[in-house]
BAPA-78374 format. One record per residue (C-alpha): x, y, z. Coordinates in steps of 0.02 Angstrom, whole numbers, plus 50000, padded with zeros to 5 digits. Last residue first. Example, Ala and Ser with C-alpha at 12.3 -4.5 7.8 and 13.67 -1.06 7.14 Angstrom:
BEGIN
506844994750357 506154977550390 
END
This chain:
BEGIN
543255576357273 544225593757256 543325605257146 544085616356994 543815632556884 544565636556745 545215652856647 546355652556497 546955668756475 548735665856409 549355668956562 548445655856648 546765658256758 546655647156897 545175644257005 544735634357151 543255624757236 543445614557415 543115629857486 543285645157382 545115647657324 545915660557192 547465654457124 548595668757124 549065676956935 550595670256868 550075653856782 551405651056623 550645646356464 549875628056402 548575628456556 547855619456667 549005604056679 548595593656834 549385587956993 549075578857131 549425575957310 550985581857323 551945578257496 551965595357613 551585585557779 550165591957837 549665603957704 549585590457577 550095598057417 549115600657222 549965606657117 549275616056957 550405614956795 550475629556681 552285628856615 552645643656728 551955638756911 550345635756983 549965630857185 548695623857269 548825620057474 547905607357547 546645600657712 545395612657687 546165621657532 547515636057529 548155646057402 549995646157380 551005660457325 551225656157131 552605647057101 554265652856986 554715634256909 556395640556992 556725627257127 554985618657155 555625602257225 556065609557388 554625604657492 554945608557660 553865603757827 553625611157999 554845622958084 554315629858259 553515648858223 552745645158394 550725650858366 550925650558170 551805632658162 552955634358009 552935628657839 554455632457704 554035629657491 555615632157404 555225644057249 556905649557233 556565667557330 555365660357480 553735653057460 552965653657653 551405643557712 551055645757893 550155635057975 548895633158108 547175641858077 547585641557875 549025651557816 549675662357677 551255672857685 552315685157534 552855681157379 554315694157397 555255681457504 556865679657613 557005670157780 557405671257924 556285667858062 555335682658181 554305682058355 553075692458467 553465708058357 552495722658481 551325735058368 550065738358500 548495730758458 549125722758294 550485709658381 551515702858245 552365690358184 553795690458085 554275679557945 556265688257915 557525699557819 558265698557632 556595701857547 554975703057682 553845692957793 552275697757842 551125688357994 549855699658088 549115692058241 547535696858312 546575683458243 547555678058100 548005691957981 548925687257836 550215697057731 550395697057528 551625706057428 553265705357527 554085720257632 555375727657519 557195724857603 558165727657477 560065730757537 560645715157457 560295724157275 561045741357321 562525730157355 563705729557511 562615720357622 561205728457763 559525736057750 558635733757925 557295722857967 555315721457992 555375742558034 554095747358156 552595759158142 551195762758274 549405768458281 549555780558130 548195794258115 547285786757959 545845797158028 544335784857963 545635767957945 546545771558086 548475767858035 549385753758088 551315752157996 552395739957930 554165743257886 555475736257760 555675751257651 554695744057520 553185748457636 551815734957735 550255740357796 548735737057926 547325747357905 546275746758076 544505751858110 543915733558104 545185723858013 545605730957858 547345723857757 548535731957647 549235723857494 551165725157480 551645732457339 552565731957159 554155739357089 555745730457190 556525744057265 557865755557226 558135774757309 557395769457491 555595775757520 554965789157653 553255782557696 551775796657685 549885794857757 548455801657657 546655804957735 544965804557680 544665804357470 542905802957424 542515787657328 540655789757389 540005772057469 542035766857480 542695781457550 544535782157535 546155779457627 547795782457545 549515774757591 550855787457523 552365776857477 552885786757307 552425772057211 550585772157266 549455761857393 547915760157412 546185758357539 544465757257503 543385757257705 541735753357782 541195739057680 542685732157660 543955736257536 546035731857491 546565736257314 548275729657256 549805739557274 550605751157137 549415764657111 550575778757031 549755795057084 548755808057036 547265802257132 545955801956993 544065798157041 542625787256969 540945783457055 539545769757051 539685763756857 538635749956809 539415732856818 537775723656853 537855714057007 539555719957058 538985738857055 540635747457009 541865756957102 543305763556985 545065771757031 546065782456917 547695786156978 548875782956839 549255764256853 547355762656842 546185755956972 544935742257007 543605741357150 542045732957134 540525734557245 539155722857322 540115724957496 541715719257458 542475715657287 544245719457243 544375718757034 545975723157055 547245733057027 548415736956855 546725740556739 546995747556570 546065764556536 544475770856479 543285755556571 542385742856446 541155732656567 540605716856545 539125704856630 538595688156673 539635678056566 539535659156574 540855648456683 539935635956732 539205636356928 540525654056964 539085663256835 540505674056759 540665693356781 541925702756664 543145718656672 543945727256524 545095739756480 546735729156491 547495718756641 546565704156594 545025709256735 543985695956824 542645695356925 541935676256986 539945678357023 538985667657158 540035667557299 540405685557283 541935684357181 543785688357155 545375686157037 546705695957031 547705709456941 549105715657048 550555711556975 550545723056851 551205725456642 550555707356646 549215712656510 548285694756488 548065683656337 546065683656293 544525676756413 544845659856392 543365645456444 543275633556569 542015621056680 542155610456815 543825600656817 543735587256936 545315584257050 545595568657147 546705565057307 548155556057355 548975553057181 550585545157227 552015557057154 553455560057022 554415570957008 554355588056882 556035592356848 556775608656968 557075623756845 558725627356774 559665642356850 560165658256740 561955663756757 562455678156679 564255680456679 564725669356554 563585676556418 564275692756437 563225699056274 561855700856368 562625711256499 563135709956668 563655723556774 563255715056940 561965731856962 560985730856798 560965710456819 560265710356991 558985726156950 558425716156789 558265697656901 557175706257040 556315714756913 555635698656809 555385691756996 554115705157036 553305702456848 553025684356897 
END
C-alpha cells in the first residue's frame, strides 16, 4: 500500500499536477465486486485487534513458528499469540518503532528500526538476545536462517550479519539511480547464497559468510522520457523454486533465473512492484492495476487472468494447496482457484483496508487489517 502511495506522489510531482488541477489528476475507480459460485468454505477461527497499525513501512509482517503467530503494528511493540485461538503469549516494548519484521528462524526474532537498530529476541519468551545500530536506513524486510540475518538499507548496501551474535560480517554496495520507489526487495538465503534484488533493476549473488559477490546482472534497462518511466526498482517479493530464482521488476519483465551461475533462462513483460509467489507450478504475478497474471514456472507459457481487481490495490497473493488468498482496501479476503483463477469465495475480514501480506500455513491463514484487526482462517 505505502509502495503504491509513492508510486502515485512521484507520478503527480513529476506530471506537474497539483491538487488544485483537478482536471489533470486522474484517479481510476476501483473494479465492483462480481459476483461468484462459492466453491469452497471458509471457517473463521478465532480474532482479536491488536491497535491501528503504523504503515510508515512496508515491511511489517506477519510470522510464526507453527505454534506462535509474531506480530509487530509498526510501533514499539511486538506480541506472541497461541496460533490455536488467538491468546497472547508474550509482549515486548522495544525503544523505537519497528519498520522490519518480526522474521523468525531458528527460535529467534528479527525486527529493525528505520534508523539502524536491529533486535534478535528469544521467540519463546521475547527476552532480549542482542541489539546493534547500523547507521543506516533499513528499508527491506529482514531475511534469517539459522546460519545467516541479512538487510538492506536506502543507500543500497546489502549487509550480512551474524544471527547467534548480531555481529556485523561483510557489506556489499549497489550504486542507486537518483528516484526510486522507497521500499525493498527482500533478500533470500539458500544455503551459503544471499540472493538480492536493487532499485536499480539488478539482482545480485553474494556468499552469505564473505558476501564476495557470485554474479550480478541487471533485470532491464531504464528507458522512456520521464524520471517516472525510467524506474526500474526490482519488486518486493522474489521466489526461489529449486534452483530457480523468479523476480520481476517496475516497467521491465518476470525473469527467471539460474542461481548457480547467474544465467536468465527466460523473461515476460510485465510491470509490478508486488513482486512473485508460486506453488511447484505456477507463478502468481499482481502487476501495477492489480490484474492478477499466471504463468507456467518451468516454460513461462501464459496461464490464466483475472482482471476484476483493477485498483482495489491487492495484497501479493498468498498461496493455499490448491488456492491463492488475497486482501485488498475495503477489507475483503478472496479467495481464487489456482487452476483456473475463478473466485472461490470471499469474505469480509476487516472494516479497513488489508495491506499487510496474508500470512499462509497450510490450509490455515491469517490477515491482519489496517485497523489492527487480526484473524486467523481454515479452508474446509
Amino acid at each position: 500500500m505505502l509502495k503504491k502511495v509513492y508510486i502515485l506522489a512521484i507520478g503527480l510531482i513529476l506530471s506537474g499536477c497539483f491538487m488544485f488541477e483537478e482536471d489533470e489528476v486522474v484517479i481510476n475507480p476501483p473494479d465492483l465486486l462480481v459476483d461468484f459460485i462459492e466453491t469452497r468454505e471458509i471457517t473463521e477461527l478465532w480474532q482479536t485487534n491488536i491497535g491501528r497499525l503504523n504503515l510508515s513501512s512496508d515491511n511489517i509482517t506477519l510470522s510464526s513458528n507453527g505454534t506462535l503467530l509474531f506480530v509487530s503494528t509498526g510501533n514499539s511493540e511486538i506480541l506472541a499469540l497461541d496460533i490455536e485461538n488467538g491468546n497472547e503469549v508474550w509482549s515486548q516494548q522495544l525503544d523505537f518503532n519497528i519498520v522490519s519484521g518480526p522474521e523468525y528462524a531458528a527460535g529467534r526474532l528479527f525486527v529493525s528500526s528505520a534508523e539502524g537498530s536491529i533486535v534478535s529476541l528469544n521467540a519463546e519468551n521475547g527476552l532480549l538476545n542482542w541489539e546493534i545500530l547500523i547507521n543506516a536506513e533499513v528499508s527491506t524486510p529482514l531475511t534469517a536462517t539459522n546460519q545467516g540475518l541479512v538487510v538492506g538499507t536506502s543507500e543500497g548496501t546489502i549487509i550480512g550479519i551474524n544471527p547467534n551474535t548480531g555481529v556485523v560480517l561483510w557489506e556489499n554496495q549497489q550504486e542507486m539511480p537518483v528516484l526510486t520507489v522507497r521500499g525493498g526487495t527482500k533478500p533470500i538465503i539458500s544455503g551459503g547464497t544471499v540472493l538480492a534484488g536493487f532499485d536499480n533493476g539488478r539482482v545480485a549473488a553474494y556468499n552469505l559468510f564473505t558476501g564476495d559477490t557470485l554474479w550480478e546482472i541487471p533485470l532491464s534497462l531504464a528507458s522512456g522520457t520521464s524520471q517516472l518511466e525510467r524506474l526500474i526498482d526490482v519488486a518486493d517479493r522474489m521466489v526461489l523454486r529449486g534452483n530457480i530464482l523468479y523476480c520481476i521488476n517496475l516497467h521491465g519483465y518476470l525473469t527467471a533465473i539460474e542461481i548457480n551461475n547467474g544465467t536468465p533462462l527466460w523473461n515476460r513483460e510485465i510491470s509490478s512492484h508486488a513482486g512473485v509467489s508460486a506453488n511447484d507450478t505456477r507463478l502468481i504475478v499482481l502487476d501495477e492495476i492489480g490484474d492478477i497474471y499466471t504463468y507456467q514456472a518451468q516454460s513461462s507459457s501464459p496461464d490464466w487472468t483475472n482482471d476484476s481487481f483493477s485498483y482495489r490495490d491487492l495484497t501479493l497473493p498468498a498461496i493455499l494447496p490448491g488456492y491463492v488468498v488475497t486482501g485488498d482496501f475495503e477489507g475483503y479476503v478472496h479467495l481464487i482457484d489456482i487452476t483456473n483463477g475463478e473466485v472461490a469465495n470471499r469474505i469480509r475480514s476487516a472494516r479497513s483496508p488489508i495491506s499487510i501480506p496474508i500470512l499462509a500455513l497450510g490450509d490455515n491463514f491469517f490477515v491482519l487489517s489496517d485497523a489492527g484487526n487480526l484473524a486467523s482462517y481454515t479452508l474446509n
